[in-house]
C-alpha positions in Angstrom: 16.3 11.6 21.1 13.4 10.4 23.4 11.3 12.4 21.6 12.2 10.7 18.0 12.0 7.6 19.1 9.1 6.7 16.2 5.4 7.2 15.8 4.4 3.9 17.8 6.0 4.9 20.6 6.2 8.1 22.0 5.7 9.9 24.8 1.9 12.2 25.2 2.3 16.5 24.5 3.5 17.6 27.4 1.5 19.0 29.9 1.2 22.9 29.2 1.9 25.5 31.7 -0.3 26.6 34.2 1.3 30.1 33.3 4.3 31.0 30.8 6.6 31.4 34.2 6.8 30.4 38.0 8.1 33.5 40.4 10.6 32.7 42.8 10.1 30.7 45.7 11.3 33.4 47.8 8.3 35.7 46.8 5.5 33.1 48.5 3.5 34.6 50.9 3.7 33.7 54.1 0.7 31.1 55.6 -1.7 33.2 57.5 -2.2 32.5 61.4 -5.3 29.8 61.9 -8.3 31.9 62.8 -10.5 30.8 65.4 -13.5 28.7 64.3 -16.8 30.8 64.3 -20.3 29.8 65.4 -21.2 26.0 64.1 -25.5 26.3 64.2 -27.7 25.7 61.2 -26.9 28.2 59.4 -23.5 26.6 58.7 -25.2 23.7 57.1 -25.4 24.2 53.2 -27.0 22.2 50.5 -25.7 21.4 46.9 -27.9 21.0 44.1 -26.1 17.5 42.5 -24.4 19.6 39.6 -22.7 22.6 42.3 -21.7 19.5 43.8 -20.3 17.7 40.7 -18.4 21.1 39.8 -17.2 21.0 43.6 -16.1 17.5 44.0 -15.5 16.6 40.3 -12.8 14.3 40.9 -15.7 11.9 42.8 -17.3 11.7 39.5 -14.4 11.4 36.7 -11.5 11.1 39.0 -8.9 13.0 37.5 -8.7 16.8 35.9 -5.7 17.0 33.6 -5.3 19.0 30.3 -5.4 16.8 27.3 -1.7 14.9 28.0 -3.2 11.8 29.9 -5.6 8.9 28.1 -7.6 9.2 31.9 -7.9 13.1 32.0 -10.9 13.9 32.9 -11.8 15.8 29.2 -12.1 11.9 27.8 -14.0 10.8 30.3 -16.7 13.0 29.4 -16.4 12.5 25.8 -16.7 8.8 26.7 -20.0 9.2 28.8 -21.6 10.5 25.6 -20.6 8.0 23.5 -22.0 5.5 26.2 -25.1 6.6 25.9 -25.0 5.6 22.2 -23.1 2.5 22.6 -26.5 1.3 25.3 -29.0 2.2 22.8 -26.8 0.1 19.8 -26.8 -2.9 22.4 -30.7 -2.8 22.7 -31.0 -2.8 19.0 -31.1 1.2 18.2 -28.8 2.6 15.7 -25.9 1.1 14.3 -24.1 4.6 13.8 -22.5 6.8 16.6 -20.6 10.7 14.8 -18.5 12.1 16.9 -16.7 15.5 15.5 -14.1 17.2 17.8 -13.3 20.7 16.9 -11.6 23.7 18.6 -12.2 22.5 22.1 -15.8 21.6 21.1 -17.1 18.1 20.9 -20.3 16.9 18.7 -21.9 13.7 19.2 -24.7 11.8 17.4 -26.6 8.9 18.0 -29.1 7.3 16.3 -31.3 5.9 18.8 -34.2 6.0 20.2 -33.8 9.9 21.6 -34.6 10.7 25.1 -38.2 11.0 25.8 -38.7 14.3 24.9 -40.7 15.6 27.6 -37.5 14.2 30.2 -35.2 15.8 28.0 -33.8 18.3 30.7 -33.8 16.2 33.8 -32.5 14.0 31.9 -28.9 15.6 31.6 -29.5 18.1 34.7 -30.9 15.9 37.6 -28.7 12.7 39.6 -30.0 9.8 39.2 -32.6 10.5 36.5 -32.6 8.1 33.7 -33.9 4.4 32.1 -30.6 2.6 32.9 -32.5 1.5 36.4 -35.1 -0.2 34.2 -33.5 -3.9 32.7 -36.9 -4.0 30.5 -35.0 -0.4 28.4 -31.1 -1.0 29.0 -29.6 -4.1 30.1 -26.2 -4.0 29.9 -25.6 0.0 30.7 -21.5 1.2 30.0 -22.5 4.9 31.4 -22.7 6.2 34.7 -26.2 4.9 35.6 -27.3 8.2 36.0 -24.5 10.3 36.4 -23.0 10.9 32.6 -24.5 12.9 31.0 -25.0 15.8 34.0 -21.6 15.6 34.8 -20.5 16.2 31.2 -23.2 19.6 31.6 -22.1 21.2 35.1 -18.4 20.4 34.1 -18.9 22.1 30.8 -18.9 26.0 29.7 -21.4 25.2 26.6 -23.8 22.4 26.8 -26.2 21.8 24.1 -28.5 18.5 23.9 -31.5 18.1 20.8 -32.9 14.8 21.0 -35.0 13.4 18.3 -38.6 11.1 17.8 -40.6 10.7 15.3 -40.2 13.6 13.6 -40.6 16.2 16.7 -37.5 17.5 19.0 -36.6 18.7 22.3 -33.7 21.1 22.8 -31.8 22.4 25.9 -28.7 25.0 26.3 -27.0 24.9 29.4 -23.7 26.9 30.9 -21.7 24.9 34.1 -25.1 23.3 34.8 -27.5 26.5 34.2 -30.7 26.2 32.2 -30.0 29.5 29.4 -32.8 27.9 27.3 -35.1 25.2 26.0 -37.1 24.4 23.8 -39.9 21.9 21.7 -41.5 21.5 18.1 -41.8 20.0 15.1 -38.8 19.2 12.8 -38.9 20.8 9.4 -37.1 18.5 7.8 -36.9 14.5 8.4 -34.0 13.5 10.7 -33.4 9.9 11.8 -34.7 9.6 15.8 -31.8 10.0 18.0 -30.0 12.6 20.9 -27.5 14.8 19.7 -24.9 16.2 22.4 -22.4 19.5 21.7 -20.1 20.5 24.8 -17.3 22.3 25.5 -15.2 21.5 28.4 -14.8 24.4 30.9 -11.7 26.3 31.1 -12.7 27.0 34.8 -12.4 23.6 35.8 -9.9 22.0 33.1 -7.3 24.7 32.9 -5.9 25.6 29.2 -6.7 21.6 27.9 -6.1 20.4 24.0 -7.9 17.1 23.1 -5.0 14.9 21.4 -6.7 13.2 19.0 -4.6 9.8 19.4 -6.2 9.1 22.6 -9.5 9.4 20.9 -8.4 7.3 18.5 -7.9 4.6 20.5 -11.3 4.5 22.3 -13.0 4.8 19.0 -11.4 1.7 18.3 -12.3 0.0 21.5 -15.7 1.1 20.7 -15.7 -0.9 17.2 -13.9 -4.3 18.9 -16.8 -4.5 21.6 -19.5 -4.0 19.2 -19.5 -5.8 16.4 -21.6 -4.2 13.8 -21.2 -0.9 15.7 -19.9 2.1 13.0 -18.1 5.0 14.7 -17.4 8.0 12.6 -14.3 9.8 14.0 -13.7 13.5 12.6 -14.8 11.8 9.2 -13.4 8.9 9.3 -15.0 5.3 9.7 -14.0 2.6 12.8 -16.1 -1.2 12.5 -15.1 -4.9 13.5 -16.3 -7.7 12.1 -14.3 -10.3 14.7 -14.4 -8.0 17.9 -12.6 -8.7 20.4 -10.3 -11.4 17.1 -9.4 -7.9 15.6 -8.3 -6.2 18.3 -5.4 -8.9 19.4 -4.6 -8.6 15.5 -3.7 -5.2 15.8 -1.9 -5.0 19.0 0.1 -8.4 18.0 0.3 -8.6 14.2 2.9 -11.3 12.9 4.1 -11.9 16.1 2.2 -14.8 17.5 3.7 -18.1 18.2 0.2 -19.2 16.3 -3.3 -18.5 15.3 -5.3 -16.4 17.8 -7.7 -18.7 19.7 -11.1 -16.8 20.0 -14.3 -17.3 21.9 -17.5 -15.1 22.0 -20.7 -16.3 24.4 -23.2 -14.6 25.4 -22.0 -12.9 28.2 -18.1 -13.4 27.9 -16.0 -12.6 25.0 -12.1 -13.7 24.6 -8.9 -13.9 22.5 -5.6 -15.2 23.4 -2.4 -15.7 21.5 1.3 -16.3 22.9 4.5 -14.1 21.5 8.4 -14.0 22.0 7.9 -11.1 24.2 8.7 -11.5 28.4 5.4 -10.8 30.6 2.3 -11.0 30.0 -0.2 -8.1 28.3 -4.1 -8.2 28.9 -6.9 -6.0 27.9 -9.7 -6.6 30.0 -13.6 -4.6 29.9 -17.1 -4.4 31.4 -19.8 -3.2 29.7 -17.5 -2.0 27.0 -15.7 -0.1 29.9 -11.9 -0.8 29.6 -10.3 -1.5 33.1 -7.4 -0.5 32.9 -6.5 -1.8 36.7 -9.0 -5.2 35.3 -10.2 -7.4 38.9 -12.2 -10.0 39.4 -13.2 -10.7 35.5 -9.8 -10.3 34.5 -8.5 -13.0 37.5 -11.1 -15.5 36.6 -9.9 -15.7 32.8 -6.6 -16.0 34.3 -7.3 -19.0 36.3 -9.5 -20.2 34.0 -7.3 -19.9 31.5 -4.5 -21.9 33.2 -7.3 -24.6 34.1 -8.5 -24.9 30.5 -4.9 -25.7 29.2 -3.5 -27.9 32.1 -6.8 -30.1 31.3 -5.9 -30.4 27.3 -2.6 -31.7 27.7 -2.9 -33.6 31.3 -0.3 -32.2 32.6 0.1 -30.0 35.9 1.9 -27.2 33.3 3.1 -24.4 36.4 0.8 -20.7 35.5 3.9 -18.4 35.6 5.4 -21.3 32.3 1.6 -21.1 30.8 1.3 -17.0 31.1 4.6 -16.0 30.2 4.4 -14.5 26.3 0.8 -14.7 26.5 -1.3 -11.3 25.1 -5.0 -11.7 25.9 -8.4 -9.9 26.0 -11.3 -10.1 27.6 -14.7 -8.6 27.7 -18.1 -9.7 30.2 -21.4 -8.0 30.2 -22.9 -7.9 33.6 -26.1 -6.6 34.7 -25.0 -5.0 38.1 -21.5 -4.5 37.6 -19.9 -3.5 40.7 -16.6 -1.2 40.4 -14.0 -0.2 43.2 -14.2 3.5 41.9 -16.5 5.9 40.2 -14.5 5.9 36.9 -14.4 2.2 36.8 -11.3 1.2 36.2 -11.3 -2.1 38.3 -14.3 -4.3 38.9 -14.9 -5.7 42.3 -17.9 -8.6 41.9 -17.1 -11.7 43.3 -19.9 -13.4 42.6 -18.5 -13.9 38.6 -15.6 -15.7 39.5 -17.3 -19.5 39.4 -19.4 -19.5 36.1 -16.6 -17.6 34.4 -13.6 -19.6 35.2 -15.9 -22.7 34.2 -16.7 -20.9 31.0 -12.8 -20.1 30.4 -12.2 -23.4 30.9 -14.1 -25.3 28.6 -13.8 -22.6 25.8 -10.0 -22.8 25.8 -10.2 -26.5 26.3 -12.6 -26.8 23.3 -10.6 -24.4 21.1 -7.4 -26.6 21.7 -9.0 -30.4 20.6 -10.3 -27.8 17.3 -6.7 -26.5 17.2 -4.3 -29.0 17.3 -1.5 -27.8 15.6 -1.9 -24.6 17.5 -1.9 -26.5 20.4 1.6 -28.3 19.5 3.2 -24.9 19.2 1.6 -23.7 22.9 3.0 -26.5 24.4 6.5 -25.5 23.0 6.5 -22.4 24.4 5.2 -23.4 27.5 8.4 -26.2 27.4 10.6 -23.1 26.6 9.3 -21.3 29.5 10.1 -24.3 31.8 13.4 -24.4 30.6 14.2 -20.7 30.6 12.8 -20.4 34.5 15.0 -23.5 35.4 18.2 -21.6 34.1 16.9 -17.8 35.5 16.3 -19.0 38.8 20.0 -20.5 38.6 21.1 -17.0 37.6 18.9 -15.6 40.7 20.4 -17.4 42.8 24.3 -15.8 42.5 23.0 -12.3 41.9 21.2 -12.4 45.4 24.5 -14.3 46.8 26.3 -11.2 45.6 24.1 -8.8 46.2 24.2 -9.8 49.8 27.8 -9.3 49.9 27.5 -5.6 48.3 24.6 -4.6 51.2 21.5 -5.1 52.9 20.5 -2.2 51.2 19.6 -1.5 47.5 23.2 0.7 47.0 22.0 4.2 45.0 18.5 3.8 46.0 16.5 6.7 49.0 13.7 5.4 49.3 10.3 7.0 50.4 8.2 6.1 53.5 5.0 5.2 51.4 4.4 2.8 48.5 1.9 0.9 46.1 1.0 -1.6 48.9 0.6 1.6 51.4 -3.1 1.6 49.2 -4.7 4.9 49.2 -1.6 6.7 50.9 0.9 5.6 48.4 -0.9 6.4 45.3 1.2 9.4 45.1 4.3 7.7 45.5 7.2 8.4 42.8 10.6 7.2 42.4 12.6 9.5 39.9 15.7 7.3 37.6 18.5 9.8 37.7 21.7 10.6 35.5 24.5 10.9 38.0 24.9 11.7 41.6 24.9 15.7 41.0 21.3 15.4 39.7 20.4 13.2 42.7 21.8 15.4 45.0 19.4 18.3 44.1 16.4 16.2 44.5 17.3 14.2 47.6 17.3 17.6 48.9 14.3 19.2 47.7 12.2 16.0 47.4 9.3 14.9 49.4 10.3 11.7 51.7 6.8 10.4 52.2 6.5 9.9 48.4 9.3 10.5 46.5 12.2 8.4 46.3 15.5 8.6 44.1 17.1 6.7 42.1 21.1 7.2 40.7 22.1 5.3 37.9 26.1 5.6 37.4 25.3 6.9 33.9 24.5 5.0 30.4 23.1 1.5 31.5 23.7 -1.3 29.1 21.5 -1.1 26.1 19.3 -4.7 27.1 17.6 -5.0 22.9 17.9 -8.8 22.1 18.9 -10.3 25.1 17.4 -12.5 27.6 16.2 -11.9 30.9 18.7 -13.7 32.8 21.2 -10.7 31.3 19.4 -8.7 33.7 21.2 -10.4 36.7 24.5 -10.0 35.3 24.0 -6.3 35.3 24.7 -5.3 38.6 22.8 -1.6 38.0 20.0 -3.0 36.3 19.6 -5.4 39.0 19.3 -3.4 41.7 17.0 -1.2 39.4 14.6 -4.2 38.8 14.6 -5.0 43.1 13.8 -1.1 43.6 11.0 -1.0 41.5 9.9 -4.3 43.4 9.4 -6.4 39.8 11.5 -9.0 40.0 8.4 -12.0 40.3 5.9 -9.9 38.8 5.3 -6.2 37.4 2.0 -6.6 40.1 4.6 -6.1 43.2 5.6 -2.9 42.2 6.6 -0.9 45.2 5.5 2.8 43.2 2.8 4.7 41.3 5.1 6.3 39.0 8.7 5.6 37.2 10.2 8.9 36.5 12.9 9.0 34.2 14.7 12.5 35.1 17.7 13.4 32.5 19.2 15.9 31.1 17.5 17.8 28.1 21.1 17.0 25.8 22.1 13.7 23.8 23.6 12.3 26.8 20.4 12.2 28.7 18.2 11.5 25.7 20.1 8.6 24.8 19.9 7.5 28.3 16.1 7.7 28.0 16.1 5.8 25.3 17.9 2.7 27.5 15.9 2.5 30.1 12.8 2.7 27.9 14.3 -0.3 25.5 15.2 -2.1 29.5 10.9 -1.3 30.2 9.8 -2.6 26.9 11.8 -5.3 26.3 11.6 -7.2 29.9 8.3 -5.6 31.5 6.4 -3.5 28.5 3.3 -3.8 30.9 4.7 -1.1 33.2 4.6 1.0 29.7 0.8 -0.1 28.6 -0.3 0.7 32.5 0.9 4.4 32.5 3.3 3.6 34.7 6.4 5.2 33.3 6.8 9.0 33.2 9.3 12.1 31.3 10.2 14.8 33.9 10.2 18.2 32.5 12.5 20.2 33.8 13.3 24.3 32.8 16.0 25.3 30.2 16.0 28.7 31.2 16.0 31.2 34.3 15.4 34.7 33.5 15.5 36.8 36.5 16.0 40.9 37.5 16.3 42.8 40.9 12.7 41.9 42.1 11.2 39.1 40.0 12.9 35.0 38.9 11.0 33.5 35.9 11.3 29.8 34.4 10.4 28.7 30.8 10.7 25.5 29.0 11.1 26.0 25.5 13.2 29.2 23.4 9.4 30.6 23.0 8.4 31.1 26.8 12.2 31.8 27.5 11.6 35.0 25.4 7.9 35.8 26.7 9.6 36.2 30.3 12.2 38.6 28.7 9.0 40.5 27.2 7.5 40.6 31.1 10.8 41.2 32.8 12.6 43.9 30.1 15.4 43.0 27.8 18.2 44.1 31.1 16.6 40.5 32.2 19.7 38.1 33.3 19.1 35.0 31.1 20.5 31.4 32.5 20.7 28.1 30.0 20.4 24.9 32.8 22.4 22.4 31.0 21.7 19.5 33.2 19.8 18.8 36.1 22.7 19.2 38.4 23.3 22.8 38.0 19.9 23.5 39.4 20.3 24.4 43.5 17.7 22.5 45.9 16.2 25.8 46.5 14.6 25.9 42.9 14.6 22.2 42.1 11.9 22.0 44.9 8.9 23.6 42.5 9.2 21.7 39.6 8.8 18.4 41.3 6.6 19.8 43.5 2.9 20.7 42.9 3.4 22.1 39.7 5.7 19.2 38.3 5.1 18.5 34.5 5.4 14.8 33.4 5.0 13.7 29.8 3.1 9.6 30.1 5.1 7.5 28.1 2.6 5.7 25.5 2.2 3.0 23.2 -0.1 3.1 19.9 0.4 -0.4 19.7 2.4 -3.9 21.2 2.8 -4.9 17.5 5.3 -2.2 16.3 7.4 -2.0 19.7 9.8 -4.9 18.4 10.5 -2.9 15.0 10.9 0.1 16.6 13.5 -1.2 19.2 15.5 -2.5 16.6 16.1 0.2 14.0 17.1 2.7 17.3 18.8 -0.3 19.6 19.7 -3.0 17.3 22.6 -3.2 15.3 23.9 -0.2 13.5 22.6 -0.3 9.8 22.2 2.4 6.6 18.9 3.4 7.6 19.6 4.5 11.0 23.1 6.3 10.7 21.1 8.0 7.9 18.0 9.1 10.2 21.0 10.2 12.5 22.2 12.4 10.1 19.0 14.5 8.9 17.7 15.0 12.2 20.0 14.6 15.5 23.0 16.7 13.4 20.8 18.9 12.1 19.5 19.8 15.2 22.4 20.1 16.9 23.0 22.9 14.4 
């Protein structure tokens, strides 16, 4: 039922398989002894050219691979270091139209901007740290890679094709994984506006069997549009422009559900919008450069306490920040000239030197936009009042579910743990804990699993479905509870103890429905876990098919009978019909290296509350309805 559970939110393709089947763990070959290290003179020392070394050490440059199921695989990322360049030459004043057509594996982008230089065109896209985005006087405010981009996009790419355009004359270059096949230079036939044109195909080498899901594009397109007002984006055919930036993208994600008008602010280097809903947490979407961080930093901190300044100031009143943030749904954008970022990929920004002029710049905005505002501002204070009164009576509630819990154990009951975590930086960025269903799932994991980083979960079965009520329920749910001080969110979603939430159920109506609990528990009460990629599907195999010398596994009815084809129709075929009936021995590979995940997503905030309550909410026509054209006749 996971899988139904509406258009808005869904979880991402799953990932497909490396191959249609896995042999046996019995058939791995054993590790061969450690030969003796060999002469270490100069002729040991080998040099790179800077794309051999971007095909070698790809993840330094885009971080992760992937194939198409995540937002941050690393397929995007190039599409995205394209579409910078054409986003740098709109903010100088070039071109107020970017095309991008994806196709077949194939993407095609088109600026209309100035055109690189045309006699640079090849070092340009082939050689590090060869570009104009060193040069304030050409780019100021640069989104790409400052000189990384556009070559990494060519050495990680199978077919590379680049025409750039000025004034009526054109360059062109073909490249294959970062070789030169051909270039060349004349005089345009017919008249084309100046620009660059870019056509790439990722390489299958490198990115395995990948599918672009066009969703995730989607998204960034529209990201795109909010951060540059003015800025058309052409999508497979279809157009993406904002006239309010940064005013239409809290629209979208929030629609009717703000406690009042969106409060907006745009500067010249600092752009914000802010709102307040009925929903727990808080939600912000923070960018650089028209880079989203996704992990936000010291920008996204200064609005924060800038934010809190500029409304204790308005009403006088020292208002505490966790009663002012709560329900709030904010965004933020800053353009900085030497953007400093704690990773290649930029996903969190690390300048300190920000922090002063923007939280003075918060301030004053929000301060501003409240004496303009004042009915607005009557209805903030309300929900700041509510806040304050809802804390007063949670922390009451606290109080007797730690009393009790101390009574139950020192230890979180159902709960093996792992030895690293979140906090563990670096070293516990790998860390998992997997929510099972039952203690016969659990059993075949605890044994199999990886202690360092995996840790387990056993939930007694279904948990209480949470739609509608208040957070203080959660402390009179004993499971839910000790689920909440697992995960290490009980103050804030930011002391979570692991990378990712693994929801690991059965593939039948009990686990699905299941699913769909502790998904409506993660939206309702801490939705930011689901906007930050946090919470994951576990795919596990239907079927074993298996003769005399070879064991197969498949996933769906199609590779089931694929295996059958390899293995010959005397094949013994097994159905798993729950996690539990896999042995240790097996359950090993498929949370091992090979483990498929499906990312649970969310199109947008606005259309969680509807969706929760046609599948949680009370019964009604409409649902018992949906329940009978698709879950009975699937069953059938």
């Amino acid at each position: 039922m996971a899988k139904k559970t509406a258009k808005n939110v869904k979880t991402a393709k799953a990932a497909k398989a490396k191959a249609s089947a896995k042999t046996a763990a019995s058939e791995k070959s054993q590790a061969a002894p450690i030969a003796k290290s060999g002469v270490y003179d100069e002729s040991k020392i080998k040099t790179l050219s800077s794309l051999e070394h971007i095909r070698l050490r790809t993840g330094m440059y885009i971080g992760r691979l992937g194939d198409g199921s995540n937002p941050d695989d690393g397929m995007y990322v190039l599409l995205k270091e394209v579409i910078d360049n054409g986003i740098d030459e709109f903010i100088m004043g070039n071109g107020k139209t970017i095309e991008v057509v994806v196709k077949d594996g194939t993407v095609k982008i088109r600026d209309f901007g100035r055109g690189i230089p045309l006699g640079k065109l090849v070092e340009c896209v082939s050689v590090i740290n060869t570009g104009a985005k060193y040069n304030d006087d050409v780019f100021q405010f640069s989104v790409g890679l400052n000189g990384v981009g556009t070559k990494a996009v060519n050495a990680l790419s199978s077919h590379f094709r680049v025409v750039a355009i000025r004034d009526g004359e054109f360059a062109e270059a073909v490249f294959s994984r970062g070789d030169l096949l051909s270039n060349r230079k004349g005089k345009l036939k017919d008249k084309q506006k100046n620009g660059t044109f870019v056509e790439f195909t990722p390489d299958k080498e490198i990115f395995g069997d990948y599918e672009f899901n066009f969703e995730f594009i989607e998204r960034r397109i529209l990201n795109y549009a909010y951060l540059n007002t003015g800025l058309t984006l052409m999508f497979n055919g279809k157009s993406y422009v904002s006239k309010r930036g940064l005013y239409d993208l809290l629209t979208e994600e929030t629609g009717d559900d703000q406690l009042y008008p969106i409060g907006y602010y745009k500067g010249d280097h600092l752009e914000f919008a802010f709102t307040h809903t009925n929903n727990y947490g808080e939600e912000y979407f923070s960018f650089v450069n028209g880079q989203f961080t996704s992990d936000g930093g010291t920008h996204l901190s200064a609005f924060k306490e800038g934010f809190l300044k500029g409304i204790q100031a308005y009403f006088k009143k020292d208002y505490r920040s966790e009663d002012i943030r709560e329900g709030t749904i904010a965004t933020v954008a800053v353009k900085l000239k030497s953007p400093v970022f704690e990773s290649q990929t930029k996903n969190k920004l690390g300048n300190s030197d920000i922090r002063t002029w923007l939280v003075q710049e918060v301030k004053a905005a929000v301060e501003d936009w409240l004496h303009k505002n004042v009915e607005a501002g009557k209805k903030l204070e309300l929900k700041i009042l509510s806040n304050e009164s809802l804390r007063t009576e949670l922390n009451a509630v606290k109080k007797e579910a730690r009393e009790a819990a101390k009574k139950i154990a020192l230890k979180i009951p159902k709960l093996k743990d792992c030895k690293l975590h979140l906090e563990d930086g670096k070293q516990g960025e790998h860390s998992t804990i997997f929510l099972t269903e039952g203690d016969s799932a659990s059993g075949s994991m605890v044994s199999s699993r990886d202690v360092m980083n995996q840790a387990i979960f056993s939930l007694r079965g279904k948990v209480e479905n949470m739609y509608g009520k208040k957070r203080a329920s959660i402390y009179k749910n004993e499971e839910l509870y000790n689920l909440m001080m697992a995960l290490g969110i009980e103050n804030d979603v930011s002391g979570l103890r692991y990378a990712k939430i693994v929801i690991a159920t059965d593939a039948d109506f009990d686990g699905f429905h299941i699913r769909n609990l502790l998904l409506t528990f993660f939206l309702s009460y801490f939705e930011e876990l689901v906007t930050g990629g946090r919470i994951y599907i576990l795919e596990t195999p239907l079927f074993r098919v298996r003769n005399k010398k070879e064991t197969l596994y498949s996933y769906t009815e199609k590779e089931r009978d694929e295996c059958i084809a390899a293995l010959g129709s005397q094949a013994e075929v097994t159905r798993f019909k729950g996690l539990g009936e896999i042995n240790p021995k097996e359950f090993g590979q498929f949370i091992g290296e090979d483990i498929r995940l499906v990312p649970v997503s969310v199109n947008t905030l606005k259309a969680v509350p509807q969706v929760l309550d046609f599948y949680m909410g009370k019964n009604t026509p409409e649902r018992r309805e949906y329940i009978m054209k698709n879950l009975i006749g699937d069953a059938g």
